[in-house]
N, C-alpha and C positions, 0 to 999 in steps of 0.2 A: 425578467420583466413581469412574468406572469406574479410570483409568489411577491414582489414589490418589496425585495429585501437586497441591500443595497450596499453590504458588508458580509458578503458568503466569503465561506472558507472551504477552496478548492484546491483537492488533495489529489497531483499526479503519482501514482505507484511507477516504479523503478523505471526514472526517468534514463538514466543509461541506456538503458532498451531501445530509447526509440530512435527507431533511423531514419533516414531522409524518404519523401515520399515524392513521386515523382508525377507530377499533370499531365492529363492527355495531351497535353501543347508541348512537351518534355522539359517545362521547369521541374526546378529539383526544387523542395521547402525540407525544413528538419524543425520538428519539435522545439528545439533549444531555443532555434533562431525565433519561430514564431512568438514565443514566451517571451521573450526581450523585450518586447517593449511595453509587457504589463511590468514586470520586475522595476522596472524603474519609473517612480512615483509624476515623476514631470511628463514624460511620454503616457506612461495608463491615465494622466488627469485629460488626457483628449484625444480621446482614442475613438476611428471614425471604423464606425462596422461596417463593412463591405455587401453585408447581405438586408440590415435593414436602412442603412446607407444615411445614419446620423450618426451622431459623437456621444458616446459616453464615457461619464468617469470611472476609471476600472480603476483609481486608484488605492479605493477602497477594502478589495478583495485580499484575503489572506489568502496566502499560496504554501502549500506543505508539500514539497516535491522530496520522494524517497529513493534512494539509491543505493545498491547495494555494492557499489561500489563508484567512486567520482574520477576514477581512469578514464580518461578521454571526453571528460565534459570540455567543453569551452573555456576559457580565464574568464571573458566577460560574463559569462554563465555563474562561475564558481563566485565574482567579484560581485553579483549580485547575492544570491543566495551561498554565503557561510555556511558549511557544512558543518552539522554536529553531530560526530561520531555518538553510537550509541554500546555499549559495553555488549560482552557476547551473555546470550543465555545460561543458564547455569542448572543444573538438575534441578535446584529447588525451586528456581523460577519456574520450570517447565513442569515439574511435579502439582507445585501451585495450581498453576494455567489449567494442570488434568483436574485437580477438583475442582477449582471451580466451573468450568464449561461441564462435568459430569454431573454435579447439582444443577448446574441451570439446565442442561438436557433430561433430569428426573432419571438418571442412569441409576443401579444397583450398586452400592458403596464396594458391593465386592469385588464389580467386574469392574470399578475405576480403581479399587488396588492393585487389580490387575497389571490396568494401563500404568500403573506408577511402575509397579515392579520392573518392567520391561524397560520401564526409563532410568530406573538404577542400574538394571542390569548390564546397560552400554557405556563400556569405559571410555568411551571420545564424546562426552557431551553434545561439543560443536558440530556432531554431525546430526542430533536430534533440532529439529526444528517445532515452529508452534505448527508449521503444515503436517510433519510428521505426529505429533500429538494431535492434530485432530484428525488427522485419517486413520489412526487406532481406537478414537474415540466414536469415530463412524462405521468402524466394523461391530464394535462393540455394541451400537444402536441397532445395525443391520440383524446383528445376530439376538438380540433380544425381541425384535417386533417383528421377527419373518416368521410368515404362517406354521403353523406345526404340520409336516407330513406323515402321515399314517401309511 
């Protein structure tokens, strides 16, 4: 309400994850179930908020929900939101990703061949991730701008 923008795109990270949560009254709610009834354009167009206790159109909102894997989602869940798989990373992908995030951090060309080298040097790709490239990319910061001790 505040920003007066009435087409936001809101992004749940690895919706799998989330589990049922339970009220001090001891209902149970889950994530999935709460989202139902924005996913579906005719329920989000009158959707009455309980805490400022009017109706607005949530039908407008794009929803980008991530998962790393749709094992144990709901049907109704999957029936709203089509899943599209995304291909696995690839050395060059992740090689890529190290230059660039090494340029945009102003890193030394040398110590980001570094980080490349170590990403060649693992013969299982899929076990390198973008989290694993930026936690090499964060050593590599730590160790360039920690104080010099004498």
């Amino acid at each position: 309400m505040a920003s007066q923008i009435a087409n936001p795109v809101i992004v749940v990270d690895e919706i799998e994850k989330a589990g049922d949560v339970q009220s001090a009254g001891g209902q149970r709610y889950s994530l999935t179930e709460g989202l139902l009834p924005f996913l579906e354009r005719s329920t989000a167009r009158r959707w009455s908020c309980p805490y400022f206790r009017i109706v607005f159109d949530m039908s407008w909102i794009t929803w980008i929900l991530t998962a790393n894997s749709v094992n144990g989602l709901p049907a109704p869940f999957l029936s709203r939101c089509p899943p599209t798989e995304l291909r696995a990373l690839t050395q060059e992908h992740l090689i890529g990703f190290a230059e660039r995030e090494g340029l945009r951090r102003d890193l030394p060309p040398d110590a980001v061949d570094a980080v490349k080298d170590v990403i060649m040097a693992i013969k299982k790709p899929h076990n390198v991730s973008l989290r694993s490239v930026v936690r090499m990319l964060d050593a590599v910061d730590q160790l360039m701008n920690r104080p010099a001790l004498h």
